[in-house]
BARO-610609 format. One record per residue (C-alpha): x, y, z. Coordinates in Angstrom, 3 decimals, decimal comma. Example, Ala and Ser with C-alpha at 12.3 -4.5 7.8 and 13.67 -1.06 7.14 Angstrom:
// residues 2
12,300 / -4,500 / 7,800
13,670 / -1,060 / 7,140
***
This chain:
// residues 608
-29,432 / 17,593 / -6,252
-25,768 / 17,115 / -7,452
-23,924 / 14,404 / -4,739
-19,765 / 15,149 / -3,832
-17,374 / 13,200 / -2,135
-13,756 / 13,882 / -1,795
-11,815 / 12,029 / -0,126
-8,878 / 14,310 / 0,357
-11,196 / 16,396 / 1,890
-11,754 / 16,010 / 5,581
-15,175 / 17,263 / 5,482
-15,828 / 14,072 / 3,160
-13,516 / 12,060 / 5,257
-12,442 / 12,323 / 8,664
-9,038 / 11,113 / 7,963
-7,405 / 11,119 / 5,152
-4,949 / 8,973 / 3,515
-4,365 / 5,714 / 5,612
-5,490 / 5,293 / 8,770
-4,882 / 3,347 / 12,146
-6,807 / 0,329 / 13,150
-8,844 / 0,942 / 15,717
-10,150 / 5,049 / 15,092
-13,522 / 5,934 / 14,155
-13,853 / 7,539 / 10,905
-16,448 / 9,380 / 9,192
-17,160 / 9,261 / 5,626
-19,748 / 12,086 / 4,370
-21,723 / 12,570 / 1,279
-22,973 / 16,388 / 0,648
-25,739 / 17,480 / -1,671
-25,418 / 20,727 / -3,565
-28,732 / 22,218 / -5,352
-29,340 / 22,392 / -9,156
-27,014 / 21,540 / -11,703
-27,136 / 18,727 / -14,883
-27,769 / 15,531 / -13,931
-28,987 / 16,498 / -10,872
-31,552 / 13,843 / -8,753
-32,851 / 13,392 / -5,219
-31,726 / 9,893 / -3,534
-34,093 / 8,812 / -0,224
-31,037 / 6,622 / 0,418
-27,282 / 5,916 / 0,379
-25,328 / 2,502 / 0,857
-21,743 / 2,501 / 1,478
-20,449 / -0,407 / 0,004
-16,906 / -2,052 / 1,895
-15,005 / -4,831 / 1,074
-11,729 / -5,924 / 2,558
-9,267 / -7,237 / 0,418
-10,053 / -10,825 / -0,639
-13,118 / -11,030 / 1,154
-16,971 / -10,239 / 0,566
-18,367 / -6,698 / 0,551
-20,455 / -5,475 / 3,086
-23,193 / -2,811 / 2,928
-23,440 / -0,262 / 5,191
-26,851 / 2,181 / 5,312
-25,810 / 5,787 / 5,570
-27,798 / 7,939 / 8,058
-29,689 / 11,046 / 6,215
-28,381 / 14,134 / 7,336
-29,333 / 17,802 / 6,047
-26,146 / 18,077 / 3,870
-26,585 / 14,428 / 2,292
-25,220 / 11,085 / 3,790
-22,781 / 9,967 / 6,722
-21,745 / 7,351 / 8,517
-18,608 / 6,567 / 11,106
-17,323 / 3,072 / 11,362
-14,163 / 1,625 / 12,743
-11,380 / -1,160 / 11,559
-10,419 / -3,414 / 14,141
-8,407 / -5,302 / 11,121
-5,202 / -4,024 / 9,585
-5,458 / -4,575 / 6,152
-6,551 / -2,786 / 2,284
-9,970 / -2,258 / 1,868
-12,337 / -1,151 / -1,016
-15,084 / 1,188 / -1,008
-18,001 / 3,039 / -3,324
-21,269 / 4,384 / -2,541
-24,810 / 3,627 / -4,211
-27,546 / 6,082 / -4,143
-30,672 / 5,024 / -5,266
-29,704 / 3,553 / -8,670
-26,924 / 5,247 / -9,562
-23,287 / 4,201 / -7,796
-21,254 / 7,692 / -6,575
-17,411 / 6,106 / -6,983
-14,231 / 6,944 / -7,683
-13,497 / 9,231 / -10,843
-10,547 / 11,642 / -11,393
-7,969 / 13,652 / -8,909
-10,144 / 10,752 / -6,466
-13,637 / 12,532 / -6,514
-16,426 / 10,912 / -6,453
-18,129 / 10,687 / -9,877
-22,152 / 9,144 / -9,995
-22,135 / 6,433 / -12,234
-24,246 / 2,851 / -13,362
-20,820 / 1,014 / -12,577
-18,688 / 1,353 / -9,427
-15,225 / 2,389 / -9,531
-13,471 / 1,685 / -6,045
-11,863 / 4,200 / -3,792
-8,763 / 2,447 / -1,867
-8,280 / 2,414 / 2,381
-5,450 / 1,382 / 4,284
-5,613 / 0,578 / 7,356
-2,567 / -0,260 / 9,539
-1,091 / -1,117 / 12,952
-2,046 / 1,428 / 15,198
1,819 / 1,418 / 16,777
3,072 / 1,968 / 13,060
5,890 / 4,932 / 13,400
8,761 / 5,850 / 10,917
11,726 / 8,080 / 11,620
11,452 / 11,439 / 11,950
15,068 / 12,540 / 11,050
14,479 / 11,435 / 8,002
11,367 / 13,524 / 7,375
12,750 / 17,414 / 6,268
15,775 / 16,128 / 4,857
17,885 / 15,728 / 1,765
18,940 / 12,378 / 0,534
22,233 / 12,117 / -2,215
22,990 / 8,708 / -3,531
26,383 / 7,619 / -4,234
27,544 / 4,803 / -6,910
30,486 / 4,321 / -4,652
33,366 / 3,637 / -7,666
32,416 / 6,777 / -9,572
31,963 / 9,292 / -6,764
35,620 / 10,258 / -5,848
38,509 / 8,826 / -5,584
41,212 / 9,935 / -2,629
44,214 / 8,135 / -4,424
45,068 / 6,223 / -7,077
44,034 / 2,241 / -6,803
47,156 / 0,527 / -6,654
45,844 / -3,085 / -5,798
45,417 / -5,663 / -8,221
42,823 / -7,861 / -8,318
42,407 / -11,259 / -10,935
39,624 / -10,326 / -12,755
39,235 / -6,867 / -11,965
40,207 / -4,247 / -14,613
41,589 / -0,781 / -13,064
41,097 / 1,660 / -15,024
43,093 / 5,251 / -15,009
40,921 / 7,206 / -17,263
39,051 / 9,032 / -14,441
35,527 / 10,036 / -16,342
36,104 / 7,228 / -19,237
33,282 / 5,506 / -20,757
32,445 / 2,106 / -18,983
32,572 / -1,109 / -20,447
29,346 / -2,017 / -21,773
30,111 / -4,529 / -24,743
29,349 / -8,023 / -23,965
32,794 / -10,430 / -24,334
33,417 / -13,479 / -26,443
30,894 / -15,248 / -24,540
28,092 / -12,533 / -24,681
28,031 / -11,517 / -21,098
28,701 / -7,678 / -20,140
31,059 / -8,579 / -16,391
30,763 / -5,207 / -14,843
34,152 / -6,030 / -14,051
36,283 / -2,276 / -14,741
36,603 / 0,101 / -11,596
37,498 / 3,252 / -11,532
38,790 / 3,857 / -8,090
36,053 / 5,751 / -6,085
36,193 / 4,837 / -2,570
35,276 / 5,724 / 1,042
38,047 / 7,804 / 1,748
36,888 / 9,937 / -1,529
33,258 / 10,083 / -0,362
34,436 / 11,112 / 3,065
36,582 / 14,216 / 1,311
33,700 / 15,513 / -0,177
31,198 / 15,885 / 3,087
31,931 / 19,464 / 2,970
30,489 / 19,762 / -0,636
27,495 / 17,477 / -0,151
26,898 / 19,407 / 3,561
26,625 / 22,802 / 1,403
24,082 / 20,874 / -0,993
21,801 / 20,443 / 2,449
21,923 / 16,898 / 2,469
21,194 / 15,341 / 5,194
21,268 / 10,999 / 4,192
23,783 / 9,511 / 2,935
22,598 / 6,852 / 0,250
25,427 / 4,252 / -0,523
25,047 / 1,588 / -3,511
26,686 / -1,629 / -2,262
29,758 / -1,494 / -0,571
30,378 / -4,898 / 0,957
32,950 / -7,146 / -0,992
31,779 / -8,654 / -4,322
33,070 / -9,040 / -7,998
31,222 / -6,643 / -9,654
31,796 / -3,041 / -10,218
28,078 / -2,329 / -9,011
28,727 / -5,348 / -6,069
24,773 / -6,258 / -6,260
26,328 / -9,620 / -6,299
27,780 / -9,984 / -2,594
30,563 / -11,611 / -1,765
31,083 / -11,191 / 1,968
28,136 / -9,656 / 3,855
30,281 / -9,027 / 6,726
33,716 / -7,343 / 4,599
33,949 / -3,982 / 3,290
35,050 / -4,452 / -0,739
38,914 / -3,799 / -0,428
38,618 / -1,453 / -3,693
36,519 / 0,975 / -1,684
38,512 / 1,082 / 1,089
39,102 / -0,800 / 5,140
36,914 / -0,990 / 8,055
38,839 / 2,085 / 9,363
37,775 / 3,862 / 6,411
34,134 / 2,890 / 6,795
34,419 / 4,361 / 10,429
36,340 / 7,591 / 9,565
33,359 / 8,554 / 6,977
30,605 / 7,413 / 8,949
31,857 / 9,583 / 11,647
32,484 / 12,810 / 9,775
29,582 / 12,688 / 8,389
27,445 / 12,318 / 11,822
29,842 / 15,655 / 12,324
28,174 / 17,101 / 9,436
24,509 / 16,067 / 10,770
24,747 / 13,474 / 7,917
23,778 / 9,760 / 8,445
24,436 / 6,927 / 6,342
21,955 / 4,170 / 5,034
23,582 / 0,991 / 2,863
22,096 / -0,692 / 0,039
20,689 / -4,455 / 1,344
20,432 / -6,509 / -1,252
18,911 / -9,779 / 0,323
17,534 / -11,573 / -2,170
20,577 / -13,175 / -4,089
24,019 / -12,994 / -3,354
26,830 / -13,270 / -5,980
28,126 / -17,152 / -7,845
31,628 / -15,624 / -6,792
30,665 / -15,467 / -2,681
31,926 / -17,320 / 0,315
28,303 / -18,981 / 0,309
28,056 / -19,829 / -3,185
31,741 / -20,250 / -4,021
31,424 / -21,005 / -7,693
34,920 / -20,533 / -8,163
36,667 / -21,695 / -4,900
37,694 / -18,503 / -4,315
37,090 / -18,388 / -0,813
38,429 / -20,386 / 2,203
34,809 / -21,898 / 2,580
32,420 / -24,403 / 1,624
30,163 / -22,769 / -0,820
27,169 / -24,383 / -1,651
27,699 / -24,901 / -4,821
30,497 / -27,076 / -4,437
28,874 / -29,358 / -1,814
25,251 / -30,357 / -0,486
26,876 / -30,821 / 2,955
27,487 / -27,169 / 2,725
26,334 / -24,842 / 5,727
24,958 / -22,580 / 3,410
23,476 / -25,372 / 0,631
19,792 / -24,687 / 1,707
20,297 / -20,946 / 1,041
20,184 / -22,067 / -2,330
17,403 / -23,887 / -4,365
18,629 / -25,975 / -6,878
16,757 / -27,738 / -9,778
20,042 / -30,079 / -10,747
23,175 / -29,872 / -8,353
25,316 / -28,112 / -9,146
25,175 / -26,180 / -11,895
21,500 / -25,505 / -12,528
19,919 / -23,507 / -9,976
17,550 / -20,012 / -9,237
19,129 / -17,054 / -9,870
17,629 / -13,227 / -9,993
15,714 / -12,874 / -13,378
17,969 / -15,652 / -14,615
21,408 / -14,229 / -14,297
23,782 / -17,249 / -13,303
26,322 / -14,955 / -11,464
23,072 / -14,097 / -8,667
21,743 / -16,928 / -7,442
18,090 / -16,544 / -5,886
18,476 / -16,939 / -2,280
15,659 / -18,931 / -0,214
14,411 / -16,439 / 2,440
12,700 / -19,509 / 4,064
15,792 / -20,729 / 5,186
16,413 / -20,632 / 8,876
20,558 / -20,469 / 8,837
20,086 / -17,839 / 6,455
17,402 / -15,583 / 8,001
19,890 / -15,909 / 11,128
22,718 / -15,099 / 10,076
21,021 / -11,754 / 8,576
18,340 / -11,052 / 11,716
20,357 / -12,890 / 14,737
22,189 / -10,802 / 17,671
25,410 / -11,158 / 15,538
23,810 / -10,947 / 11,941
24,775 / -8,626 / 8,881
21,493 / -6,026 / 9,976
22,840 / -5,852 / 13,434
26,412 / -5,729 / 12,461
26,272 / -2,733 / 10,429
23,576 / -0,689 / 12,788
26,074 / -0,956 / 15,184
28,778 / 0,382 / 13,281
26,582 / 3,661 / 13,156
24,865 / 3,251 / 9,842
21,197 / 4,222 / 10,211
19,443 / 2,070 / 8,018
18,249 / 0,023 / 5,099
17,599 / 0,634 / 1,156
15,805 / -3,080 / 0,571
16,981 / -4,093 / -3,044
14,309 / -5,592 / -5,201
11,911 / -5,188 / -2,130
8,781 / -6,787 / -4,163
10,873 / -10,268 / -4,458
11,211 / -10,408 / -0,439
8,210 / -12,352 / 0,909
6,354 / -10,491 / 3,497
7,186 / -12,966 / 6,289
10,915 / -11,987 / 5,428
10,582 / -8,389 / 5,268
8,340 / -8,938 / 8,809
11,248 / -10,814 / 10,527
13,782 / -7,988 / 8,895
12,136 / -4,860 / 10,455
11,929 / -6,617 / 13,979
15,805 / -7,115 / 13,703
16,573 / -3,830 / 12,411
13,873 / -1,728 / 14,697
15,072 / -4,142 / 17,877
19,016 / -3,199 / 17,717
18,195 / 0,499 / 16,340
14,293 / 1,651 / 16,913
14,893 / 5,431 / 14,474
16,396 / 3,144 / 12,074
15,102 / 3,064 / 8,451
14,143 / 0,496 / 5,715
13,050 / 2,050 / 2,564
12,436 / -0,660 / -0,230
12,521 / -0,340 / -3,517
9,147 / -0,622 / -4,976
8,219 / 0,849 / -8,718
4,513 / 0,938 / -7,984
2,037 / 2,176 / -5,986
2,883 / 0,199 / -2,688
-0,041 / 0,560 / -0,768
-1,864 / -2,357 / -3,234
0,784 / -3,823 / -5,370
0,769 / -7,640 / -6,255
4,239 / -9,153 / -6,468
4,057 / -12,729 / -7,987
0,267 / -13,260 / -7,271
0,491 / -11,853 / -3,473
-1,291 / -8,655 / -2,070
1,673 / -6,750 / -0,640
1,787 / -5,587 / 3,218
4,087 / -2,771 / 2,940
2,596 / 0,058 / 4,755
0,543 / -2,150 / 7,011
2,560 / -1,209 / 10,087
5,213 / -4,363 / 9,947
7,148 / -3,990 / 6,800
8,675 / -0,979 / 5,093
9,026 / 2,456 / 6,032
8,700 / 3,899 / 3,078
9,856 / 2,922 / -0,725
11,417 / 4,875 / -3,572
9,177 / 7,214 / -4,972
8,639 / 6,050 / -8,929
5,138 / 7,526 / -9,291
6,517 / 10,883 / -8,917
9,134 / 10,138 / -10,433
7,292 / 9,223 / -13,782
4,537 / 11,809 / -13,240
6,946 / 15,123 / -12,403
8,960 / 13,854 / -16,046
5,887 / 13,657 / -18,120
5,009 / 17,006 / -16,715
8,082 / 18,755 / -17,058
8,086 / 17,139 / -20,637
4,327 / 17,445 / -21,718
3,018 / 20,464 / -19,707
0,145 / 18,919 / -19,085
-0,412 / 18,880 / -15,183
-3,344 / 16,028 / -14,882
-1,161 / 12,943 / -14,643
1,391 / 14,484 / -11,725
-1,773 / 15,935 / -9,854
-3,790 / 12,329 / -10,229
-0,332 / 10,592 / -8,669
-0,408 / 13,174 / -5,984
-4,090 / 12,461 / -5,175
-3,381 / 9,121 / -5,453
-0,144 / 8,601 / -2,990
-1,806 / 11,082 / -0,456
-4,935 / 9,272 / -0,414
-3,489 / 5,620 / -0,057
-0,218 / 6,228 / 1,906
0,182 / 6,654 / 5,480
0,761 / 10,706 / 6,558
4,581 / 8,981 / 8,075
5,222 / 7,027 / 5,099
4,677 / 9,863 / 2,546
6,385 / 12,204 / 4,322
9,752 / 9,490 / 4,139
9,213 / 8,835 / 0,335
12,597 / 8,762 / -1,390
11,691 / 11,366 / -4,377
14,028 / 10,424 / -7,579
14,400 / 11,917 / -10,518
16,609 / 9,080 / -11,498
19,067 / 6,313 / -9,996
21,497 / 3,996 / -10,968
18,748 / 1,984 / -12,879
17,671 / 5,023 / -14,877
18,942 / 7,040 / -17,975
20,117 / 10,129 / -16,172
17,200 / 12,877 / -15,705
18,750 / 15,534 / -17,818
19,447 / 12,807 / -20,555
15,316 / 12,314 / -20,320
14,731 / 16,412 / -20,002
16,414 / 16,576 / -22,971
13,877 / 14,497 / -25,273
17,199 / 13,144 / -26,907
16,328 / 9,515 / -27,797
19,041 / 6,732 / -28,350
18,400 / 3,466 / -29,092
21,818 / 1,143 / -29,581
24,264 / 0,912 / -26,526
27,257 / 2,076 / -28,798
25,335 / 5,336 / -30,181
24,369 / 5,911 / -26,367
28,135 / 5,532 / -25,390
29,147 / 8,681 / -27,209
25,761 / 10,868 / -27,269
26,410 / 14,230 / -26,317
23,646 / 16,872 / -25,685
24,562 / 19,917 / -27,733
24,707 / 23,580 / -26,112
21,713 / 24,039 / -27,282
19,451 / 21,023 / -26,427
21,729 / 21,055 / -22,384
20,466 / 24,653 / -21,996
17,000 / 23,678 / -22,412
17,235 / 20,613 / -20,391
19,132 / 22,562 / -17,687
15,681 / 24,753 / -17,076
13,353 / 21,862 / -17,608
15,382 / 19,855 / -14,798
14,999 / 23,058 / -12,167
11,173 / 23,532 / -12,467
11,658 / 19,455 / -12,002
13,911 / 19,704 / -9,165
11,401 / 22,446 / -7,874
8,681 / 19,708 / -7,376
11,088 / 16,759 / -6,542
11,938 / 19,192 / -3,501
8,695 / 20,231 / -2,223
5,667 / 17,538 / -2,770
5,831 / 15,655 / 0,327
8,716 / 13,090 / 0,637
12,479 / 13,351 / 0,804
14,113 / 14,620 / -2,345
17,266 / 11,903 / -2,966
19,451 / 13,465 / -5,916
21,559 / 11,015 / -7,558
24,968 / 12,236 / -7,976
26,281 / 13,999 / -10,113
22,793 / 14,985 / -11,507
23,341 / 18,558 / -9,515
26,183 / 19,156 / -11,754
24,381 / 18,322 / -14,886
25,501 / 14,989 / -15,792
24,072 / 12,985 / -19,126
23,461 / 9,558 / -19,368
21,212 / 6,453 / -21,149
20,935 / 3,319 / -19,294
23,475 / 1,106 / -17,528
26,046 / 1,573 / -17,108
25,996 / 5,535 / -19,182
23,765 / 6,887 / -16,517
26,919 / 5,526 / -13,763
29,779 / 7,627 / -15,083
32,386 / 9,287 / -13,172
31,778 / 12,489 / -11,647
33,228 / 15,251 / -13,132
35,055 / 17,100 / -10,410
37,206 / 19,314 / -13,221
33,973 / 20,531 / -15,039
31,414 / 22,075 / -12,309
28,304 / 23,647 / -13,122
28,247 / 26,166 / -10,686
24,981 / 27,958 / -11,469
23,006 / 24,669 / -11,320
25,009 / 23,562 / -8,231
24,140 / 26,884 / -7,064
20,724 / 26,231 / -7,690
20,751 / 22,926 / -5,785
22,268 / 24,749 / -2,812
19,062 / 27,365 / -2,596
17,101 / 24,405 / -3,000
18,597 / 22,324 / -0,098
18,835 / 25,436 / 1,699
15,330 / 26,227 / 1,880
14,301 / 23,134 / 2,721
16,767 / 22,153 / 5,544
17,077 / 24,724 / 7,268
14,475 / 27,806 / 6,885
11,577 / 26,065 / 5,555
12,354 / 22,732 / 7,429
9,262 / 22,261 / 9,809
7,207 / 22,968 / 7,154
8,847 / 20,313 / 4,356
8,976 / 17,760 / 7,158
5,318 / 17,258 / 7,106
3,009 / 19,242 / 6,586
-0,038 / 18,730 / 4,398
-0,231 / 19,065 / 0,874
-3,443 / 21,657 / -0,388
-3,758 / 22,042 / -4,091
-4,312 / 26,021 / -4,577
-4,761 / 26,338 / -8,138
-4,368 / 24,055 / -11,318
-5,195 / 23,833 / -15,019
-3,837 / 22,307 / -18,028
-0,177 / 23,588 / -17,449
0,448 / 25,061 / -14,227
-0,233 / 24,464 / -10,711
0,125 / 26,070 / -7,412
0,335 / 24,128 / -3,839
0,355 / 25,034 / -0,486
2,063 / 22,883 / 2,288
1,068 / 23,681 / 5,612
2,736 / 23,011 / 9,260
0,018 / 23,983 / 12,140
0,103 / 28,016 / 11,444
3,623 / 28,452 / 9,071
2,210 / 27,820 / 5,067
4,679 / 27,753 / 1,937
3,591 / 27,995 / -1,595
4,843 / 26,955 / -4,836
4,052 / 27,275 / -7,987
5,047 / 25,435 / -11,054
4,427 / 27,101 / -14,972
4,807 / 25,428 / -17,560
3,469 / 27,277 / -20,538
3,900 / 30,252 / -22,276
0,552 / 32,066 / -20,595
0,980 / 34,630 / -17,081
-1,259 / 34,477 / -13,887
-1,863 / 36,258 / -10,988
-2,966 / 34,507 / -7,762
-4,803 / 36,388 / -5,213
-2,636 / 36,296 / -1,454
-3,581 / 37,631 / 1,756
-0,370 / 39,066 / 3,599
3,206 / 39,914 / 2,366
5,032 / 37,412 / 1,124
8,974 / 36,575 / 0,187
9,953 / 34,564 / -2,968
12,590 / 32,467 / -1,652
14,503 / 32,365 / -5,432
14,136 / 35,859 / -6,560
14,220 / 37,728 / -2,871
11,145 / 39,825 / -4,270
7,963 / 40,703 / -1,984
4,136 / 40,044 / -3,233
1,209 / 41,568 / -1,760
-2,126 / 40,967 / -2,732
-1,555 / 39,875 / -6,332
1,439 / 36,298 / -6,843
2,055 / 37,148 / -10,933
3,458 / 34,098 / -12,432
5,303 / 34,615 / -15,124
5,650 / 31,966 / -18,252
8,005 / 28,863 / -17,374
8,611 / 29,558 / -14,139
8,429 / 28,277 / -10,453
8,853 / 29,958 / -7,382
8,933 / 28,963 / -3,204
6,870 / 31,723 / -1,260
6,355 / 32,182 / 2,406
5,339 / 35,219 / 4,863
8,103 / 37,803 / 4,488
***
């Protein structure tokens, strides 16, 4: 006998991905006759172990197709799990099947609050992030600001070279603003988009203003309050909403709590310990040596512990509640992994209690179901925390793809994320191909590697190496738009934008040079997805059809309406057997019987 488990597989397991605490679930082992390394096991232990804690055995009950056995989790919480049969351990081996073994490899569950909901306008949708000063600008910047630079080279290459000191201040603007943003809803409405992403708007010193300065005042660069209101509600015209970058854990040395520089009409606390905000702060030697994000002096750390501060962000009149009520709907959580649970705990209570359909995404890197932050087992997707987090396992896995055509590392992340991820959080996952903290994505396509700041400040693709990122980024764009999640394009990257790092990869958008075809492009995409395809790409379930070294074909499935897709990247042609008549959403042609996939290509397909 030859032993399976899959646990993607609902015949293996009852439910799959994470679960709700509280459900019975069924996990089954199935025997199929003959094959090499075949063997007969009497019995089967299922082997559990919640995280932290001692495993427990469990006897499986012999059944005529193998093993089973139903349990339920009263505890929310990540738990481990392999089977033994007879001497030989059946655990988890690649794409998550079980593989027989003389050492045990776990498989991963999570189990979470059984009330645990995220927002389903989110789910369907199209998600554009703006870097608010290089997006568009309605006028001409007259103010003048000490220490700012304004710069009038629209599309100029920031500063990046540290001064005499050998700090880089992020201190030159170009002028992009609300009222710019709010003059292109029009455009980013055609693109389908549906979420409005916005890096930090509120005041600081920085040109990126991850270093607050006022929690509670728009930056006067970008625009007024009025200004704020006018775009937020044009874009609710457009059926767009709005979610702001929270960046929690530090504030800027230049704020009205830290006041470094007296340039506020407060307190600060670095300029006294009888300051109301001097316990935000933890200081090893007042006042000039204390915790600061990754050791830059210009963010001190924040101490989420403190009470003033934690109310003056969660209270009736705090920052969360502030903004909700100004008709944003929702959170990206800056450097998520650096919030302590308890303070990510108190934050969705505040944000879920003034606005329940509200949303907190986090940024997370990892896998977030299981990742340790400073020694600590995250609780992200336990049912008080996050929503959902920015997607950088697909991320990584759809570039190495696209770049290697070799589909086994993008199908093992897809296995992965559906197996450990709550169905509502992977259906909110914010799918990058790259953000402000990434070399732009046709930059990467392009295989182009630069390794000094001042070679990466003039690089220029030539025709020849953009044309063959341009097709490499569609078949990615392809996949960024249909694996389950929300597809968030970074701007400018549907116009074919190049960039390295920070700050190459934040350039201005070039409104005088479109790329209409791949704009074009974008436009199907969105298209497709928002509005005919939309029940479908909100969530239904993922079903690998077809794979091998370089190609793959999916199926995503809502109750009786099923899409395919198929992704080729090699120079070899298929043809997939259908049942029914079908409609290529790209190419407007009709397959019956016979889906030929041609070399390099990618297509959407549904009943015609």
């Amino acid at each position: 006998m030859i032993y399976t488990y899959d646990p993607l597989d609902t015949a293996c397991k009852s439910i799959t991905g994470a679960f709700p605490c509280g459900n019975d679930i069924t996990f089954r082992i199935y025997k199929i006759d003959g094959g090499e390394g075949s063997f007969s096991a009497e019995n089967c232990n299922m082997y559990i172990c919640r995280d932290g804690e001692q495993s427990v055995i469990f006897p499986m009950q012999k059944t005529e197709e193998g093993f089973a056995l139903t349990l339920k989790f009263n505890r929310v919480g990540l738990y481990f799990y392999y089977f033994k049969l007879g001497e030989y351990y059946l655990s988890c081996g690649a794409m998550r099947k079980g593989v027989l073994g003389e050492k045990p490899w776990s498989w991963q569950l999570t189990v979470h609050a059984p009330d645990y909901e995220t927002p389903e306008w989110l789910k369907g949708g199209v998600i554009y992030q703006i870097f608010p000063d290089r997006f568009h600008k309605a006028e001409p910047c007259t103010q003048n600001i000490a220490g700012k630079i304004m710069r009038s080279d629209w599309g100029g290459t920031p500063y990046f070279r540290p001064n005499m000191y050998g700090k880089v201040l992020n201190n030159d603007f170009f002028g992009g603003n609300l009222e710019g943003i709010r003059q292109k809803l029009d455009y980013l409405s055609d693109l389908g988009v549906t979420v409005l992403y916005l890096n930090p708007i509120f005041e600081a010193y920085s040109n990126h203003r991850y270093d607050t300065g006022d929690y509670m005042k728009i930056d006067p660069l970008l625009g007024s309050l009025e200004d704020f209101d006018r775009l937020i509600a044009d874009a609710q015209a457009h059926g767009i909403r709005v979610i702001l970058d929270g960046v929690f854990n530090h504030t800027g040395d230049n704020s009205r709590y830290f006041n470094k520089f007296g340039s506020y009409d407060s307190v600060g606390a670095y300029q006294s310990v009888d300051s109301p905000y001097h316990d935000w702060y933890c200081f090893r030697r007042f006042p000039d040596e204390y915790e600061s994000w990754w050791g830059i002096e210009t963010m001190p750390a924040v101490n989420e512990k403190s009470a003033s501060y934690q109310e003056f962000l969660f209270g009736e009149h705090g920052v969360l509640k502030h903004w909700l009520r100004r008709g944003i709907s929702g959170y990206r959580l800056d450097v998520a992994d650096e919030l302590p649970d308890f303070f990510l705990k108190n934050l969705r209570k505040a944000v879920k209690d003034e606005k329940s359909d509200a949303v907190i995404l986090g940024e997370v890197w990892e896998d977030a179901s299981n990742k340790i932050a400073y020694g600590v087992r995250r609780e992200y997707f336990q049912g008080n925390e996050l929503d959902s987090v920015m997607n950088y396992p697909f991320k990584n896995a759809i570039i190495d793809f696209v770049l290697s055509g070799n589909t086994t590392r993008l199908r093992e992340t897809i296995a992965m994320l559906i197996d450990h991820y709550p169905k509502q959080s992977l259906d909110s996952l914010m799918n990058i191909l790259g953000t402000h903290d990434t070399s732009r994505i046709l930059t990467i396509l392009s295989g182009k590697i630069c390794n000094h700041k001042e070679d990466m400040a003039v690089a220029k693709l030539s025709e020849q190496e953009k044309t063959v990122a341009l097709q490499k980024l569609k078949m990615a764009a392809v996949l960024q738009f249909t694996l389950p999640g929300v597809p968030s394009i970074y701007y400018g990257d549907e116009n074919g934008m190049e960039g390295y790092i920070d700050p190459f990869c934040r350039r201005c958008f070039d409104w005088d040079h479109l790329n209409s075809e791949l704009i074009e492009f974008y436009k199907t995409l969105g298209n497709i997805r928002t509005k005919k395809l939309r029940e479908v790409f909100r969530d239904g379930v993922y079903r690998e059809i077809f794979a091998d070294v370089s190609c793959i074909v999916y199926e995503r499935k809502h109750e009786t309406q099923a899409v395919y897709v198929y992704v080729n990247n090699s120079a070899r042609e298929y043809n997939i057997s259908i049942k029914g008549k079908y409609l290529d959403y790209f190419r407007k042609d009709i397959y019956q019987k016979i889906l030929p996939i041609k070399s390099y290509s990618y297509g959407i397909i549904a009943k015609a």
